[in-house]
C-alpha positions as CSV (number, residue, x, y, z in Angstrom):
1,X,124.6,151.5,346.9
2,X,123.7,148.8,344.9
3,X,126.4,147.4,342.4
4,X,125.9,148.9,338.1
5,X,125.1,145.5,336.3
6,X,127.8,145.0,334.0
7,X,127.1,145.6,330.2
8,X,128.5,143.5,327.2
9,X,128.4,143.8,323.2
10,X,130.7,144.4,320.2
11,X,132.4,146.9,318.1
12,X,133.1,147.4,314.5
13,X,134.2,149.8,312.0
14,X,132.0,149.7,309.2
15,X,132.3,150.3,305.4
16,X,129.7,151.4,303.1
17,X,129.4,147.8,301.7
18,X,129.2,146.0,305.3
19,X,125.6,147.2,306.1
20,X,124.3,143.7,306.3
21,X,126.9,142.0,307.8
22,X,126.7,144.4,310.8
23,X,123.0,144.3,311.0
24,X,123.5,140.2,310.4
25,X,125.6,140.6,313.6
26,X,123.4,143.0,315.7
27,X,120.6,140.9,314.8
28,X,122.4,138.0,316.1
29,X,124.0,139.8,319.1
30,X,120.3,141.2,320.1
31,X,119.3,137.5,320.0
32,X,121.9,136.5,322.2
33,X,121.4,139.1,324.9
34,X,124.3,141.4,324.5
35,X,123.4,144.7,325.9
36,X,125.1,146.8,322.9
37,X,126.8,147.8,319.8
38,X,128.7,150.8,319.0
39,X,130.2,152.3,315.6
40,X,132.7,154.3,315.2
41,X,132.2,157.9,313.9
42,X,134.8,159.3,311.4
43,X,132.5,161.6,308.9
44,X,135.6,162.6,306.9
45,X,135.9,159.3,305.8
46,X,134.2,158.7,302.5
47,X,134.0,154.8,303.0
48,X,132.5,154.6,306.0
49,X,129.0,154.1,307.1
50,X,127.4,157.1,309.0
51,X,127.5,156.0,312.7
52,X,124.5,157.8,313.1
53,X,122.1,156.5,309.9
54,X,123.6,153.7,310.7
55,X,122.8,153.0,314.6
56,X,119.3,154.3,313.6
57,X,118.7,151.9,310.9
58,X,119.7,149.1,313.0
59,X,117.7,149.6,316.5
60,X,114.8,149.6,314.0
61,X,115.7,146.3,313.1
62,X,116.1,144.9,316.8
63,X,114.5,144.9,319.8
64,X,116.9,144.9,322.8
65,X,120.3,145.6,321.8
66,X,121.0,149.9,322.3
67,X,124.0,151.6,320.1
68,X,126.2,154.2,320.4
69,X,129.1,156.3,318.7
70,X,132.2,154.6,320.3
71,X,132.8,158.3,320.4
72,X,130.8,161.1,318.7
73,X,132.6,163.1,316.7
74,X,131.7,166.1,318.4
75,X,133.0,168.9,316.5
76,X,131.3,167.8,313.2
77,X,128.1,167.4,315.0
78,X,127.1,170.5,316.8
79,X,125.2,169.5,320.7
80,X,121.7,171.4,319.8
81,X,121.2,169.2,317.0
82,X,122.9,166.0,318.7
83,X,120.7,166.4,321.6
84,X,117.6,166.1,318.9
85,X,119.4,163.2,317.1
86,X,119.9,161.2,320.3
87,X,116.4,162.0,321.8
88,X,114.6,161.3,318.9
89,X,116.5,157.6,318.5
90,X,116.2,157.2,322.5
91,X,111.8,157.2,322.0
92,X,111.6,155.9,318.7
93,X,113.9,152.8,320.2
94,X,113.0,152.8,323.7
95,X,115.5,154.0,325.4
96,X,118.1,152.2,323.8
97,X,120.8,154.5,322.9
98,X,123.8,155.6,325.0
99,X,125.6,159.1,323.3
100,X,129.3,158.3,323.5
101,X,131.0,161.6,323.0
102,X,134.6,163.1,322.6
103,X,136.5,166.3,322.0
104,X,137.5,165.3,318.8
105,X,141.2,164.1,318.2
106,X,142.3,164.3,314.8
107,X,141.7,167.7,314.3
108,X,143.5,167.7,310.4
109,X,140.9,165.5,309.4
110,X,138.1,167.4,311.0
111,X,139.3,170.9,309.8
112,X,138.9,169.4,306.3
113,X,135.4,169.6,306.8
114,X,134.8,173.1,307.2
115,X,134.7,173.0,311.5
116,X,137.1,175.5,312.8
117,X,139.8,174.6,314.6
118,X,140.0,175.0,318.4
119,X,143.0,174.5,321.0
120,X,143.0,171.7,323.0
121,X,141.7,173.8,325.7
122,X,139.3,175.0,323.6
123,X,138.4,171.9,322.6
124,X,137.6,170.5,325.9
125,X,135.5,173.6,327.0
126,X,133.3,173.0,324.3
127,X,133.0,169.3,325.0
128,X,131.9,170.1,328.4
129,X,129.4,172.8,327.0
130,X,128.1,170.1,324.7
131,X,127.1,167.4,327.6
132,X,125.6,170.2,329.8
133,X,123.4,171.2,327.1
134,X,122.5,167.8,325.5
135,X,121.4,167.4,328.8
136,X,119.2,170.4,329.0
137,X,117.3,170.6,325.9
138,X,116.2,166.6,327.0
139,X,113.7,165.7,329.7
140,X,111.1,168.5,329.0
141,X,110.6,171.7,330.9
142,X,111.0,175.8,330.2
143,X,112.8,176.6,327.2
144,X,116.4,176.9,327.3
145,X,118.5,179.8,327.3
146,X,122.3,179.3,327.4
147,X,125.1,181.2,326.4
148,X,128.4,179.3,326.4
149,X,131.5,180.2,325.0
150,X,130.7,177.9,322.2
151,X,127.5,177.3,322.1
152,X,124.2,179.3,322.4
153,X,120.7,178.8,322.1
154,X,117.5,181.1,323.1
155,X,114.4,179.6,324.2
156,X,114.6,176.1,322.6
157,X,111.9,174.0,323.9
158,X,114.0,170.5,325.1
159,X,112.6,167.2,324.0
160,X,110.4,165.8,326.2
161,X,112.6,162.3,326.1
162,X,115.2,161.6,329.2
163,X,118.8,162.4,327.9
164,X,120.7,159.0,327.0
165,X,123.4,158.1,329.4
166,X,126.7,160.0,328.2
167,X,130.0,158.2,327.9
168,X,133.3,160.1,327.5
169,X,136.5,158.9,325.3
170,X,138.3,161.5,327.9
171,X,142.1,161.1,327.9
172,X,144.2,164.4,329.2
173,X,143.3,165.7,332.6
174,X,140.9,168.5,331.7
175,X,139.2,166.4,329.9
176,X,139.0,163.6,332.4
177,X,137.5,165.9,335.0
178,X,134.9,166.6,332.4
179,X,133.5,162.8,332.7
180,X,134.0,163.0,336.6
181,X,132.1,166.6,336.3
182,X,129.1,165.5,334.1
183,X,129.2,162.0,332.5
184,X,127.8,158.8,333.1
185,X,130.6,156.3,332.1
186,X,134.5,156.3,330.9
187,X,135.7,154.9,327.8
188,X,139.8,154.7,328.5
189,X,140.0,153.6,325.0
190,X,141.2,150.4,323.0
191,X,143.4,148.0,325.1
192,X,143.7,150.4,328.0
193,X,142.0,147.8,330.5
194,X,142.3,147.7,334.9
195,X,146.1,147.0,334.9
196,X,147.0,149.5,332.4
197,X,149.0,152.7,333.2
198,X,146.4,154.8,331.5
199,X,143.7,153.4,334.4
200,X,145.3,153.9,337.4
201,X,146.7,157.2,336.5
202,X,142.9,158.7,334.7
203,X,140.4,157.1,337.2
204,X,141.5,159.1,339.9
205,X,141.0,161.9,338.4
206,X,137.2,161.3,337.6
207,X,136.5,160.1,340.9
208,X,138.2,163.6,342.4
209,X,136.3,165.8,340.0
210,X,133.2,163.8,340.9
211,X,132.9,164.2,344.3
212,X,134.1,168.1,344.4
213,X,131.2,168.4,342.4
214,X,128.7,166.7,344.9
215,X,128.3,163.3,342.8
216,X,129.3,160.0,344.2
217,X,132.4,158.5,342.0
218,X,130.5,154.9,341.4
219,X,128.0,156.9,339.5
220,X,130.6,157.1,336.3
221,X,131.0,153.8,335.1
222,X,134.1,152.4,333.2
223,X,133.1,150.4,330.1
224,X,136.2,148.6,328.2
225,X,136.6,148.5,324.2
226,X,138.6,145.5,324.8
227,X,140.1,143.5,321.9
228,X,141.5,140.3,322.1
229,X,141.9,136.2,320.2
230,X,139.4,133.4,321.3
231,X,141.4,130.7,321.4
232,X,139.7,126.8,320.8
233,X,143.0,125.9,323.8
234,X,144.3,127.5,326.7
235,X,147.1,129.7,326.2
236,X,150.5,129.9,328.1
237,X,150.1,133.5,328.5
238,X,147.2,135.8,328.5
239,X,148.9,139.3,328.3
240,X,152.1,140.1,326.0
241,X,155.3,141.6,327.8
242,X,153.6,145.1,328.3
243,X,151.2,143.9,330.0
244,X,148.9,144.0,327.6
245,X,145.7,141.9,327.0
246,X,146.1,139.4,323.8
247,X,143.2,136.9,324.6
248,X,143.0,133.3,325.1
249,X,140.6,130.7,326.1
250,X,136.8,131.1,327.1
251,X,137.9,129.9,330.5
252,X,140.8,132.4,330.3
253,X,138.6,135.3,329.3
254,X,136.0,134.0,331.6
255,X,138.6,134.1,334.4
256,X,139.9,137.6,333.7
257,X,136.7,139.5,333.1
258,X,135.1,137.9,336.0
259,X,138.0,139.3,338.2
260,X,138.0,142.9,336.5
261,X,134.4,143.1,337.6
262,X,134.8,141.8,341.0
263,X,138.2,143.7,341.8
264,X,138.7,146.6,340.3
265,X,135.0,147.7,339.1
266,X,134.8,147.3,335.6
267,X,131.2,147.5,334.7
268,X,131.5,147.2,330.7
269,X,133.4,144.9,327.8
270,X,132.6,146.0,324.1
271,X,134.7,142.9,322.3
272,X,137.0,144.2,319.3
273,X,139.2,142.1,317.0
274,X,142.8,142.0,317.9
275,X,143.7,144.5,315.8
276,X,140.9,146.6,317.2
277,X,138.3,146.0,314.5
278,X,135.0,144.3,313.8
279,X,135.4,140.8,315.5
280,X,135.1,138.2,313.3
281,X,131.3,135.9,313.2
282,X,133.4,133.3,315.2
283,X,134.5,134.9,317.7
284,X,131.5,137.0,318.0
285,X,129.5,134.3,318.7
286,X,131.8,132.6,320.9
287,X,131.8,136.1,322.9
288,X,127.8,136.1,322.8
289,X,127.4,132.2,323.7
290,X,129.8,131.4,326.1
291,X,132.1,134.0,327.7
292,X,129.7,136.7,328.2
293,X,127.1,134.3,330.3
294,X,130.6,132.9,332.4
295,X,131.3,136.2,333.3
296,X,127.6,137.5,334.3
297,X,126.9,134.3,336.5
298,X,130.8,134.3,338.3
299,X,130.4,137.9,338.9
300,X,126.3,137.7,340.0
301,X,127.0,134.5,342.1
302,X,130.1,136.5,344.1
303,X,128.5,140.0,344.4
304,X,125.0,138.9,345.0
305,X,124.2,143.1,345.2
306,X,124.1,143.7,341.6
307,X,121.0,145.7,339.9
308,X,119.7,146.7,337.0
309,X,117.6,149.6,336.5
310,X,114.2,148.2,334.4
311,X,113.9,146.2,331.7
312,X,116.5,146.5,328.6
313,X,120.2,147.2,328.9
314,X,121.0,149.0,332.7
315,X,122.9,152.1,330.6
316,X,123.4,154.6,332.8
């Protein structure tokens, strides 16, 4: 099977008064050729833009770049009317949304809003539910009937657009076998990259879950929120005494992402700040201009079999 073409853009966490600077940067990115942007979707927070308005109003002002919710906050945002939100962005932009979704974590804030509360393994059944029937009430066909334990719908006609690819913020094991089960890609979450503990011990367990369910394992891909410093010099260390990634040069970065890719199948980088923010214009560019092209021609030079799927961003 042909090798996923790896994908590359930015995060950020957006106020209410940073609307242009993060369409200043999409812009920018789209101009550049990273693949994608993703927001961060906290409703309960008054001072933060809505990922979704948001992502909307920016793939109408670009033309190659998709965006996602880096993840959906699931529970606030009930899967019949996600499935229209993500449809309806996926024709009106061309395809260029992904739908990044979780079970929803901090359940004190989300409460506050008027959503019930559900167990954690409650909370994971409906998450599943949510992807099956995104999926479902997208691609045309019958109307849908389905009866879930938490959701339920009778004779909805699905939108006659493809369902965007679905990646998973997936952490415990249920969940995990959830993104194996269904999903398209694996967010392990920030600064859990290919040497951390969180990897080797959760991408197992997709890849099990995966192929009991008939699907082939390389099917889910693993896309990194990675944060790190851009360094003008070489630094004596790359990774602090956890193991952890802190950053360095553009050959360093170029070195180490070029080797995740080639080694242990990393086939995704969205670039955070080191605190796990909005990078900086600086290093955004740097990321854009230099590292990201490194790392697509060391990694298409040594594994001559990688693909994409059609024009725009290879998502899925």
């Amino acid at each position: 099977m042909p090798v996923q073409e790896v994908l590359f853009g930015f995060g950020a966490h957006s106020g209410i008064d940073d609307g242009p600077e993060l369409l200043r940067m999409a812009q920018q990115a789209d101009r550049d050729g990273l693949d994608i942007f993703s927001l961060s979707d906290h409703p309960y927070i008054g001072g933060r833009l809505d990922a979704y308005a948001s992502i909307a109003f920016v793939l109408g002002r670009t033309r190659h770049i998709a965006g996602f919710a880096n993840v959906t906050n699931l529970p606030t945002r009930p899967a019949p009317m996600l499935a229209r939100t993500v449809t309806t962005l996926s024709s009106l932009s061309g395809g260029r949304v992904v739908l990044g979704m979780g079970a929803g974590g901090l359940w004190d804030r989300i409460s506050d809003m008027g959503v019930p509360r559900l167990s954690p393994g409650d909370a994971v059944e409906a998450f599943e539910e949510a992807i099956v029937l995104v999926k479902r009430l997208s691609g045309g066909g019958p109307p849908v009937t389905y009866h879930g334990h938490h959701y339920r719908v009778d004779e909805i006609e699905p939108a006659p657009v493809a369902a965007p690819p679905v990646w998973t913020g997936s952490v415990g094991r249920k969940s995990l076998a959830v993104t194996g089960r269904v999903a398209d890609g694996w967010l392990p979450g920030h600064a859990a990259d290919w040497l951390s503990e969180r990897y080797r011990t959760s991408r197992p367990v997709i890849d099990e879950a995966a192929a009991a369910a008939g699907r082939d394992p390389g099917e889910v891909r693993t896309v990194f929120n990675f944060p790190g410093r851009i360094t003008d010099r070489p630094e004596p260390a790359t990774r602090d005494r956890d193991g952890r990634w802190i950053g360095g040069s553009a050959d360093q970065w170029t070195e180490e992402l070029t080797g995740a890719v080639l080694e242990h199948g990393a086939s995704g980088f969205i670039l955070f700040s080191p605190r796990g923010g909005t990078p900086d214009p600086g290093s955004a560019g740097r990321w854009a201009q230099e590292i990201v092209p490194a790392v697509r021609e060391g990694s298409r030079r040594r594994a001559p079999g990688r693909t994409r799927s059609g024009p725009g961003p290879a998502l899925a």
